[in-house]
Each structure stands twice: as structure tokens, then as C-alpha cells.
N, C-alpha and C positions, 0 to 999 in steps of 0.2 A: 897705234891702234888702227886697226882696218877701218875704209872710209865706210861711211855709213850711205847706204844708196837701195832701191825697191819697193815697194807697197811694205807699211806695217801696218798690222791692226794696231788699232788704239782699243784694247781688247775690253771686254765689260769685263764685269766683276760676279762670278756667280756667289749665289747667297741663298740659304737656306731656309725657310719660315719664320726662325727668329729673327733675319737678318744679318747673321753670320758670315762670314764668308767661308763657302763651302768647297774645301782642299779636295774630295773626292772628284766632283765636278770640273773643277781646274785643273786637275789632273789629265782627265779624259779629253777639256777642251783645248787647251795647252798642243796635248801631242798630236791632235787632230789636226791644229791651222800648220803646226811643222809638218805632218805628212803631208798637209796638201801645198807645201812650198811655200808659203809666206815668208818674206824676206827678214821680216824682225815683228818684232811685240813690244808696244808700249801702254805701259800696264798704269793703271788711277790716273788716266788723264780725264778728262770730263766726259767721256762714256763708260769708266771703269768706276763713274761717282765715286771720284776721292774726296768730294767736301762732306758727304755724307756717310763717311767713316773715319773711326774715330784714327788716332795716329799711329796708335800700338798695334790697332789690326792692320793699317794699314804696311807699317814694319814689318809685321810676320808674312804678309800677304809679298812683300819684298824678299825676302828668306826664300819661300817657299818658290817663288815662279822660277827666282836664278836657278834655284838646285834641281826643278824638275826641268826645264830646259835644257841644260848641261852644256853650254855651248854651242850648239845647234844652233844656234840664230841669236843676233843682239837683244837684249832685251836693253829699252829704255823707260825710266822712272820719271811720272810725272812726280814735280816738285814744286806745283804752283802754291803760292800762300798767300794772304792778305801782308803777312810781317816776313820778312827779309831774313829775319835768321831761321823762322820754322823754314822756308826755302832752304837757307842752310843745312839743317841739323837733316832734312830729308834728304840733301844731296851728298851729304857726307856719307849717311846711313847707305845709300844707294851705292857710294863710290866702295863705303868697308866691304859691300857684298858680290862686289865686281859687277854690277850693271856696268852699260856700253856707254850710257849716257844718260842726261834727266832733259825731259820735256818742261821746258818751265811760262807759263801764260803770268803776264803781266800782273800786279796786285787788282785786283778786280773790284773793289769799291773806292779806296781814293783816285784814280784818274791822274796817275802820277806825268806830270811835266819829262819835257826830256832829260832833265837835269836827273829828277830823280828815278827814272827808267835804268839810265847809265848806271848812275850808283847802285842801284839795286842788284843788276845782274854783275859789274865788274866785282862786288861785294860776294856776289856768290863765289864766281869765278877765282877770288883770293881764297878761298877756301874750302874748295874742292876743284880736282883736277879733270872731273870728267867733263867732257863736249857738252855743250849747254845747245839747248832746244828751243830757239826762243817760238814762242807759240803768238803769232797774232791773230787773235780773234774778236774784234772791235762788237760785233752783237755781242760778247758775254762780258768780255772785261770791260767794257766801257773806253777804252785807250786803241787809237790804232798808230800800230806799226808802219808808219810808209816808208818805202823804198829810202826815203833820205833820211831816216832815223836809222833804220838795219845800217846805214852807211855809217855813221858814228857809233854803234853797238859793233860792227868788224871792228873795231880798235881792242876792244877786249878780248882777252887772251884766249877765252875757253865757248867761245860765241861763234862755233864753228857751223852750226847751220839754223835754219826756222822753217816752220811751219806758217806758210802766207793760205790763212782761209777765209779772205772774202771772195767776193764774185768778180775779183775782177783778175783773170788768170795772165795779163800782161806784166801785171805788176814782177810778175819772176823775172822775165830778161831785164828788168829796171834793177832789182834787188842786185842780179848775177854782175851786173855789169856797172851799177855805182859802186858796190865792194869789190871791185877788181875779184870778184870769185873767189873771198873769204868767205863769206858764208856759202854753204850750197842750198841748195832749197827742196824744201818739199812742200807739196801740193799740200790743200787743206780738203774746203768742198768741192775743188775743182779737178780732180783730180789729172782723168783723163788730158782735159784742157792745159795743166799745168803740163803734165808731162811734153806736150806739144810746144810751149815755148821756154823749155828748155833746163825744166824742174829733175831734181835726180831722183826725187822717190816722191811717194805719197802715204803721209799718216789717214790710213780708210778706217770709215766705219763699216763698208759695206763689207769690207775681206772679212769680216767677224764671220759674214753670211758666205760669203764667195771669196775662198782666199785665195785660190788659183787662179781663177781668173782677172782679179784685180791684179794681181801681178804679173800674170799674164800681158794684159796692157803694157806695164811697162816695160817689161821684156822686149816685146813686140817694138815698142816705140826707141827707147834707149840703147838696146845693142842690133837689133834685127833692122831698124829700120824700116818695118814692113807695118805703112801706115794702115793699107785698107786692112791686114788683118784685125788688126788694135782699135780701128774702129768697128771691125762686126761685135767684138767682144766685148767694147762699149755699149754697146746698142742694144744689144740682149741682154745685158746686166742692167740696163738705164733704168727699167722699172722695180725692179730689187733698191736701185740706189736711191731713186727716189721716195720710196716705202720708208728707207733707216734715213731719210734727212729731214729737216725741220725738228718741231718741236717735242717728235716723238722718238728722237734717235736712240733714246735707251730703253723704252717697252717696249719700241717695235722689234727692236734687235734681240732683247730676251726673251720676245714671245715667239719670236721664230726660229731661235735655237732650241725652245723649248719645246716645237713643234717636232722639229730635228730630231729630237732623242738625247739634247742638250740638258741636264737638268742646273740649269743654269738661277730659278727663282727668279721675283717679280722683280721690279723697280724699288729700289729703298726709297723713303721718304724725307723731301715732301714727295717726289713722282710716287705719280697713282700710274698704275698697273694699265693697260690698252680697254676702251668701252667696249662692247662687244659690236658694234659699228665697225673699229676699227681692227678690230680680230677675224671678225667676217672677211675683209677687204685683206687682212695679210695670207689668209689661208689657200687665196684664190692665185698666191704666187707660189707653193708650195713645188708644186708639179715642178714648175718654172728653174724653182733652186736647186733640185733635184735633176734635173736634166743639165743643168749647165756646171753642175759639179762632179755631175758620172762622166760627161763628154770631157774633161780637160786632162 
């Protein structure tokens, strides 16, 4: 399998006023982030609100992204679960449909020890063959990943890269260089930053809004070398990225696609939909998203 490396969205989930997830929409959004070159899609990870769909949509919802993709780009499966086998039974489901790989975040209410970290994903990884994602996100799961646990998680077979998303974007040359560069890395919220010390891709939220140009950066950074450009393109994105981060990363991302002509629907629940405070303040980047997605 082709290594996996470039900006992916961690793509949201459009849904329709019941709540549905809406295949007309996905459709249109889908072939939009591939014309504008985003390197891969990673679909119900926690912008794509997988805990708040149920399993069966969220299987169809798997069906349906592979086959309207067709190849064009990896599509990877979030497969996080509180229980070890529904991780399973989603990454098997992912592996029959030929996804590239599963994104998997640690059990998020027990705080499991290293002991049971290991077992958990080696457990996966005995039963299913795709590259495992490991996702560290210490604000949501409660468990952080350091560099010296990834180091005992490279022993497992199918633990071929992570997602490091806290703030502190050193931690990648630690990850790269205590696993002797089994695992690869990609950036979380740092993106830009990660790419700088020496991350091979980045799972974004902001490519949902800007997928060009987030990948762009890494183009720029990773094969080009051409730092100052990678940083203009930072720079101009920096207030778009900051808009979809914090604790509004899934309204504000669907209220601005849905600004776009994205008929993407609101936040499932519990997320309540953006106040109009903060609707006022994202419209005022419209121009902004629009200019730096016509120029790429």
C-alpha cells in the first residue's frame, strides 16, 4: 500500500434537518475537496461527529464515501470506540470496503494505562490489516500519547502512523526519532508547525474550508522546500484556521460551507448550531475564503 503522506480533511458529515446524513451533499462536497487537491479524506473522525451517529449510518456513510471517491485519494476511517471490539467490527467493516486506513483515538472515558493502550490497538491490529491511525488527543480522550508510549505502540504490527494534536509541535521529531521512523506522523492542530519539524502530513480541519491551500503548505514545506512561501500561505489562512479551532470546530466549519453553497446542515446534537454573535464574526471571512481559494 502507497505511503500515506499531505494535508487530509478530517471531513465533517453533512446531514439534513432530520439529522440524516445527506448523500446528495456528500456527493457535491466529496468531489469539490478532490478538485481542489487535497491529498486524502478522513471521514467520522470527531469533526465528522461519529459519536453522534448511530453505527449503521455510520457503515452506509463508509460504502458510500469509498465508492463516490473511486480512488482518487485515500480515504481513511475513523474507528474510535469507548469498547475494543466495536473498534474492531468498524475497522474490519472499513478494511471489506477497501478504505486506506482507520484513524483510531484512544477509549475516551476509561484513561486506559499503557498496559491497556497496547492491548487495545495490538488487539485491533490482529484483526484487521489496514494501517492504524493512532490519534492523540489528551483534551478529548482524556489519555496522552507521549513520544515514549508511540515508542512501545511501533512494536505493533499495523501502527504505522499518528496523529500528535497537542500544542506542542516538537514532540514529532521525538515520536520520528524514538520509533526509529515506524511510525510517520502527522500533524494535529499544529499543523503548519508540525510540518516544520518534520511531520509528513496533516489531518486539517481547516482544508474542509481551504483544501488547496492547506496543502499547499505542505507541498511547499515537504518537497519544495520553499519555506517563505509555505509561510505566506500560512499567514493568510491563520484567520480561517483560527475561526474552525477551539470549541466550535464543527458549527463553525458547517456554517461556512453552508455559506459556500455547501448544503452541508447544522451540528447534530448535543452541538447547538453557531449564536448569531458568532455567525456575524464568521461571515466577516467569507471574502477572505473566497479569495484565497480563486488565487490557488
Amino acid at each position: 500500500m502507497k505511503e500515506l503522506q499531505g494535508t487530509y480533511s478530517v471531513t465533517i458529515t453533512p446531514t439534513n434537518s432530520m439529522g440524516k446524513v445527506n448523500y446528495k451533499s456528500l456527493k457535491k462536497y466529496i468531489n469539490w475537496q478532490i478538485q481542489q487537491n487535497i491529498s486524502g479524506l478522513i471521514i467520522l473522525g470527531s469533526t465528522g461527529e461519529f459519536l453522534s451517529i448511530p453505527l449503521e449510518e455510520r457503515k452506509k456513510m463508509i460504502i458510500e464515501t469509498i465508492k463516490l471517491v473511486e480512488n482518487r485519494v485515500p480515504v481513511l476511517v475513523g474507528a474510535g470506540a469507548e469498547n475494543t471490539y466495536n473498534s474492531i467490527e468498524i475497522s474490519q467493516f472499513a478494511e471489506k470496503y477497501k478504505a486506506s486506513g482507520t484513524l483510531i483515538i484512544p477509549p475516551y472515558y476509561s484513561t486506559p494505562t499503557v498496559d491497556e493502550l497496547y492491548h487495545h490497538y495490538e488487539l485491533i491490529s490482529k484483526n484487521s490489516n489496514l494501517p492504524i491511525m493512532v490519534y492523540n488527543n489528551p483534551a478529548t480522550s482524556n489519555v496522552d500519547i507521549t513520544p515514549t508510549i508511540f515508542k512501545i505502540l511501533s512494536e505493533i504490527k499495523n501502527v504505522k502512523y499518528c496523529k500528535e494534536s497537542t500544542m506542542d509541535p516538537t514532540r514529532v521529531k521525538d515520536i520520528i526519532s524514538l520509533t526509529k521512523n515506524k511510525i510517520k506522523v502527522f500533524g494535529g492542530i499544529m499543523g503548519y508547525e508540525s510540518f516544520l519539524n518534520g511531520a509528513c502530513g496533516w489531518v486539517s480541519v481547516p482544508s474542509n474550508i481551504l483544501p488547496n491551500a492547506c496543502n499547499d503548505i505542505f507541498k511547499k514545506i515537504y518537497f519544495e522546500k520553499d519555506f517563505v512561501s509555505a509561510k505566506k500561505i500560512y499567514e493568510q489562512a491563520t484567520p480561517v484556521i483560527k475561526l474552525v479551532g477551539g470549541h466550535y470546530y464543527v458549527a463553525a466549519t458547517k456554517f461556512l460551507l453552508n455559506c459556500m453553497g455547501f448544503d452541508v446542515g447544522k451540528p447534530l446534537l448535543p452541538r447547538l448550531d453557531l449564536n448569531s454573535e458568532m455567525k456575524k464574526k464568521c461571515k466577516k471571512y467569507i471574502n477572505l475564503i473566497k479569495q484565497i481559494n480563486e488565487n490557488r
